[in-house]
C-alpha positions in Angstrom: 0.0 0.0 0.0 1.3 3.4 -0.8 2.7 5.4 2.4 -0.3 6.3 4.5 1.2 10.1 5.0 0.0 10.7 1.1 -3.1 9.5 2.1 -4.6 11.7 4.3 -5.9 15.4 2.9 -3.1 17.8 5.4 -6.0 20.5 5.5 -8.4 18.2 7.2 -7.0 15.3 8.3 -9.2 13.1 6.4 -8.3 9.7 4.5 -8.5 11.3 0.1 -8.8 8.1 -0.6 -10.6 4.9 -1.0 -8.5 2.9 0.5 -10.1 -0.1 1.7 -10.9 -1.9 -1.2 -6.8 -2.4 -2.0 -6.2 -3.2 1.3 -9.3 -5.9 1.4 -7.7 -7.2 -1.7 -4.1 -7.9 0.4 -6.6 -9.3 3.0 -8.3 -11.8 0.6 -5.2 -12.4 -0.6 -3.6 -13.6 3.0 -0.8 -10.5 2.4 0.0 -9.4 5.6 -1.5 -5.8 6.5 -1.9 -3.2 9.4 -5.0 -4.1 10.7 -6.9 -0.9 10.2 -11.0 -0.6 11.8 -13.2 -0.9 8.9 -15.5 1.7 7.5 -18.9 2.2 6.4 -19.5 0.7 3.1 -21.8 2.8 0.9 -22.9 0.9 -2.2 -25.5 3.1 -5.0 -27.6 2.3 -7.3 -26.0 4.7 -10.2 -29.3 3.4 -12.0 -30.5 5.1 -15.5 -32.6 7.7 -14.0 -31.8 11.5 -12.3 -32.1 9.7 -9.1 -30.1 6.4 -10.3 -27.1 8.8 -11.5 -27.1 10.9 -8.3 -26.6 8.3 -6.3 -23.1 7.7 -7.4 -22.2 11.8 -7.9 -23.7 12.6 -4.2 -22.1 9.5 -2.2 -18.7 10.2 -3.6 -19.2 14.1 -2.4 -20.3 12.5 1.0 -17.5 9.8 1.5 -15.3 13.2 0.4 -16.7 15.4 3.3 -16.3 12.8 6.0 -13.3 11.0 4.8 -12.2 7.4 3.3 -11.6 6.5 7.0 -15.0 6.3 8.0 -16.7 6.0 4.3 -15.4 3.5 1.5 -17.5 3.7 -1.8 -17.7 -0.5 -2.8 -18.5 -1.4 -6.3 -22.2 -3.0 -6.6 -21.3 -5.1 -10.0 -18.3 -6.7 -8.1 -20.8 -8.5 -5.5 -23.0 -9.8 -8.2 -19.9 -11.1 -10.0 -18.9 -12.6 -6.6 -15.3 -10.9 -6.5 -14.4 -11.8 -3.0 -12.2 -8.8 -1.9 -15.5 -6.3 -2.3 -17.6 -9.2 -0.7 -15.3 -9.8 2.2 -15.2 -5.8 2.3 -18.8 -5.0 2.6 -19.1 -8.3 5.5 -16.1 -6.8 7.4 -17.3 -3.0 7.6 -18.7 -1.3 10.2 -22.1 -1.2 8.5 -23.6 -1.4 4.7 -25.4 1.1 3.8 -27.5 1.1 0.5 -28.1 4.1 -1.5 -30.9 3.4 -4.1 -32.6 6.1 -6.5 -36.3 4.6 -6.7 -38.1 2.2 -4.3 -36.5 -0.7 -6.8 -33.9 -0.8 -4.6 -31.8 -2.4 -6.9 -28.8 -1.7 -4.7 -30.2 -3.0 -1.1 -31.7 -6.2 -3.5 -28.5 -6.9 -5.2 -26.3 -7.1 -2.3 -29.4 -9.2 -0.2 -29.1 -11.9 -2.8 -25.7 -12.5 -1.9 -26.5 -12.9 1.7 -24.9 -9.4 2.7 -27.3 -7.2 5.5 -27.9 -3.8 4.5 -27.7 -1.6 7.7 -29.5 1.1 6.2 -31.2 2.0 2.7 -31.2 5.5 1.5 -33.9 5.9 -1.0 -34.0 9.0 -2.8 -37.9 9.1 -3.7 -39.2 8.2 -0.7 -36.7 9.1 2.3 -36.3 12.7 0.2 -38.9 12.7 -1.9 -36.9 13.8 -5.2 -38.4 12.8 -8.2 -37.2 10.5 -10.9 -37.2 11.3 -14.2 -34.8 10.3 -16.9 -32.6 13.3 -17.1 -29.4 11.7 -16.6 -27.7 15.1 -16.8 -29.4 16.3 -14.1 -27.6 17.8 -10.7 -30.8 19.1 -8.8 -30.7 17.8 -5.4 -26.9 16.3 -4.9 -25.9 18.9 -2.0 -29.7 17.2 -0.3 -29.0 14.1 -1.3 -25.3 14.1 0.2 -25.9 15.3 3.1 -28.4 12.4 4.0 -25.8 10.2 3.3 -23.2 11.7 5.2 -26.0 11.7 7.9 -26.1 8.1 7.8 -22.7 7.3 7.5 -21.8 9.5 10.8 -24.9 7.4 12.7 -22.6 4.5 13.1 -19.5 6.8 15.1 
C-alpha cells in the first residue's frame, strides 16, 4: 500500500482516498496488513434515472466530506460477479449502507441476494422525496441528497 502520509488530505486530516478496497484485496489475498478498523461501506444504485445517476455523484461528495476513513465507496457489480475482496469488504465493515434512487432498490436487492445485511437504505424518492425522471444530466438535489448520506454514514461513530 502506498505510504499512508500521502493518504490523508493535510488540511483536514481526512483519509482522500478509497482505500479499503486495495487493502481488502491484500486481505483476501492472506498478504500481511496493518490491521486498520473498517468503514462504512456505501454501495448506490448509479441506475439510468436522475435519481439512479445521483446516487453515485452525491455519495462520492459524502464519502469526500467525512473521509475514506469512516466512508469506503464499494462497487455494486463486483458483488454480483462474486469478486471476494468487495464481498469480504462489505461483510467486514462497520455497517452497509445502500443508496438506491427509486423504491426498486436495486442496490439493497443486489447485495441481499448474496447474503450481505444492508444496515440502512437511502432511497432518494421516498426518504427525500426527489423525483425520478430520466434526465441523466441532471444535478438538482446532490448537496440534499449528500448530506443524507453523510448523515447516515456518521450514525454509526
Amino acid at each position: 500500500m502506498e505510504n499512508n502520509k500521502n493518504l490523508v488530505n493535510e488540511q483536514n486530516g481526512k483519509a482522500k482516498e478509497n482505500w479499503y478496497l486495495p487493502y481488502m484485496n491484500q486481505k483476501t489475498k492472506g498478504e500481511d496488513v496493518e490491521e486498520k478498523q473498517s468503514p462504512v461501506a456505501i454501495f448506490y444504485c448509479a441506475g439510468a434515472s436522475n435519481v439512479g445517476q445521483a446516487t453515485m455523484l452525491s455519495a462520492v461528495k459524502a464519502a469526500n466530506e467525512v473521509g475514506y476513513d469512516k466512508a469506503a465507496l464499494l462497487c455494486l457489480a463486483s458483488i454480483s460477479g462474486e469478486l471476494k475482496n468487495v464481498t469480504n469488504a462489505a461483510k467486514e465493515s462497520k455497517a452497509v449502507i445502500a443508496v438506491d434512487g427509486c423504491p426498486m432498490s436495486c442496490a439493497k436487492k443486489t447485495l441481499e441476494m448474496k447474503n450481505i445485511s444492508v444496515d440502512k437504505d437511502l432511497i432518494l424518492t421516498k426518504d427525500l422525496k426527489i423525483s425520478k425522471n430520466f434526465d441523466l444530466n441532471s444535478s438538482v438535489d446532490l448537496e440534499l441528497i449528500k448530506d443524507a448520506v453523510v448523515s447516515e454514514v456518521n450514525k454509526f461513530y
